[in-house]
N, C-alpha and C positions, 0 to 999 in steps of 0.2 A: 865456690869458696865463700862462709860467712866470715863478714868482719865484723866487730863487735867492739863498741866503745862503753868502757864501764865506769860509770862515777856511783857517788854518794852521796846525799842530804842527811845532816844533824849528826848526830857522833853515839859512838858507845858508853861516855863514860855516864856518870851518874850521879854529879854536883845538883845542888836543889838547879844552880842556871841552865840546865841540860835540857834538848828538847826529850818531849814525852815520845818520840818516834825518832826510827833511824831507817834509811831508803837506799838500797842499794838496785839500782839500774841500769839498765846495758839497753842501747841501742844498736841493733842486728841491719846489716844489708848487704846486699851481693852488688851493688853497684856504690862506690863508695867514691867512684869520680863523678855521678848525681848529686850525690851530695854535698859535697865540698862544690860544687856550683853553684847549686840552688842558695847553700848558708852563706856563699860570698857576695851573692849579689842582696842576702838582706844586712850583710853586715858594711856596706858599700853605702847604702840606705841612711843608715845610723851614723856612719862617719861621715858623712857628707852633708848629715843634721850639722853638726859640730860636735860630736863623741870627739873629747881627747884621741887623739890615732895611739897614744903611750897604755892608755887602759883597756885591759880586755874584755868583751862585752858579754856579763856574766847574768842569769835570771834575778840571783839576788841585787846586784846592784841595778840594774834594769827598772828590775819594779820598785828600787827604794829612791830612784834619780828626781824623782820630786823635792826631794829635801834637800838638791845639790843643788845652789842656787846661781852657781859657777857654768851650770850646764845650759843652754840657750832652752829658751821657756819651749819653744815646739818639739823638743825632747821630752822633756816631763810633762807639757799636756796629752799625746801621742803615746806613751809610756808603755800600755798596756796595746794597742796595735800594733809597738815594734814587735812586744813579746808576744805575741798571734802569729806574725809572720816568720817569726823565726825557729816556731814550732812547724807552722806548714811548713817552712822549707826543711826541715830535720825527717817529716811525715810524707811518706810517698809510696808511692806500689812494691818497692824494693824494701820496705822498712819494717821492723818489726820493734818492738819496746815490751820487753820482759823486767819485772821486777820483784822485790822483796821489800816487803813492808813489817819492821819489826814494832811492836810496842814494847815500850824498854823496860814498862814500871810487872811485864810477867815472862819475863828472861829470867829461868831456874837459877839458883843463888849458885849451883857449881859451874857454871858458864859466867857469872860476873867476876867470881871470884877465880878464874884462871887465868893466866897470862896474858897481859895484853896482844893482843892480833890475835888469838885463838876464837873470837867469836867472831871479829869480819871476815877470818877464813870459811869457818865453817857455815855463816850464811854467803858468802858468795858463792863455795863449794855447790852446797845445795840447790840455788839461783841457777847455775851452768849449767847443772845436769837434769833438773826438772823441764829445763827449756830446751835441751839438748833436742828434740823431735826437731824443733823450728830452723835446725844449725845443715848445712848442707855442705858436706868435701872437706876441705882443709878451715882450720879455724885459726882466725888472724887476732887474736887478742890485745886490746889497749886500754893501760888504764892509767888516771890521772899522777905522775909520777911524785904531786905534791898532796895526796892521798895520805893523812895522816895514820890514818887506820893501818897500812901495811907494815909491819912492824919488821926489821933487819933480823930480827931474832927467831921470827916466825916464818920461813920464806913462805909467801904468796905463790909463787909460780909453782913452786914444786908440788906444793898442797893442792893445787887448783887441775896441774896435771895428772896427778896421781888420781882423781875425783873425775874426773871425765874422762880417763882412758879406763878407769877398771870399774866403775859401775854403767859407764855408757859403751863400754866396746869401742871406743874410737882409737881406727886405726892409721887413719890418716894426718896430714898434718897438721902440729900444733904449735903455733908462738905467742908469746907473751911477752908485751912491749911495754917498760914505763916511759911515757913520753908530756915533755910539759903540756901545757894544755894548749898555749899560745900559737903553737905550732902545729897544734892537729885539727885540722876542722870538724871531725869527729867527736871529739874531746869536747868542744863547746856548745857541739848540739845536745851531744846527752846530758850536759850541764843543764839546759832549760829543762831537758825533759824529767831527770831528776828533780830539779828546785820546782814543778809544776806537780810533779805528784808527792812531795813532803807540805808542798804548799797547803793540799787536800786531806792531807792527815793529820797535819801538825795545826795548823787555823784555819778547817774547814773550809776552806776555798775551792771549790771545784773547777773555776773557770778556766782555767787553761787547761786541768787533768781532764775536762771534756774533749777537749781537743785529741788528745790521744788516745780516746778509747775506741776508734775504727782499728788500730795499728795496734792494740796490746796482744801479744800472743800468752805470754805465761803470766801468771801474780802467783808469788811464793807470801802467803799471808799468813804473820806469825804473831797470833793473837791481838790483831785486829780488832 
């Protein structure tokens, strides 16, 4: 059985304030009680710096906690080894990190101009089933349920099911779970590991996208 936690970096729309890239990513593993061990013991780590225990501990605010002068200084000098560690522990022999990397400014004008959620469906559609080899038995889908992209009008699930059962032949089983994030230890690892690969696209940072690149199975690159 793969489980698969799915976020996103940067957005669709396309205000001059909009990033120049939008990252949709899913981290894959068949041992998903590893995981939630390995990320509890580095989020233990960081609470026990003095991390509020009320704030959840996200890539972007992570690497922005310099500027939070409220946060005890061995947090913000440290800042960038919590976010190391908390990539290894997301990164392990059970893990895989498939993603899609879109450039926003050559997205054909009839995909901007259609419905809102019609184009995070159809790159996430695409993302599933491109990486669909890497997926083994029943597939456990989660994704962030404070996901702006997913639009009430456009169902997500139904689109995403329809996309992997009839262009991948899957016969086995399929759920799709919106779940906070708070509450999924899942959910927060793919958070780094998305905000570490928009990190790389969006302001050329590679330092932590290095870190992921033993565990990438798919990149869906869409004018890159």
């Amino acid at each position: 059985m793969t489980f698969i936690y799915l976020d996103e970096s940067g957005e669709l729309g396309f205000a001059k304030s909009s990033s120049r890239f939008f990252v949709i990513a899913t981290l894959a593993t068949d041992n998903p009680k590893r995981l939630k061990n390995r990320v509890r013991k580095v989020k233990k780590k960081i609470f026990d710096a003095g991390w509020p225990s009320e704030r959840e501990i996200k890539g972007t605010s992570l690497f922005g906690c310099h500027r939070d002068r409220y946060l005890p200084q061995k947090i913000r000098d440290d800042k960038d080894k919590h976010i190391e560690q908390f990539l290894r522990a997301a990164l392990f022999d059970e893990s895989k990190v498939h993603y899609s990397i879109v450039r926003k400014s050559r997205i054909a004008q009839h995909i901007r101009d259609a419905e809102y959620g019609i184009a995070y469906n159809f790159y996430t559609g695409k993302l599933l089933t491109r990486a669909y080899e890497y997926f083994q038995g029943d597939i456990d889908l989660t994704v962030d349920q404070r996901n702006k992209e997913t639009h009430h009008k456009l169902p997500f699930d139904g689109y995403v099911k329809t996309q992997i059962i009839t262009e991948c032949n899957h016969s086995s089983k399929l759920t799709i779970s919106h779940r906070e994030s708070h509450d999924v230890i899942g959910l927060q690892a793919v958070d780094f590991v998305s905000w570490a690969i928009f990190r790389k696209f969006e302001h050329d940072d590679a330092r932590f996208f290095n870190l992921l690149k033993p565990y990438i199975g798919y990149c869906d690159n869409w004018y890159a």
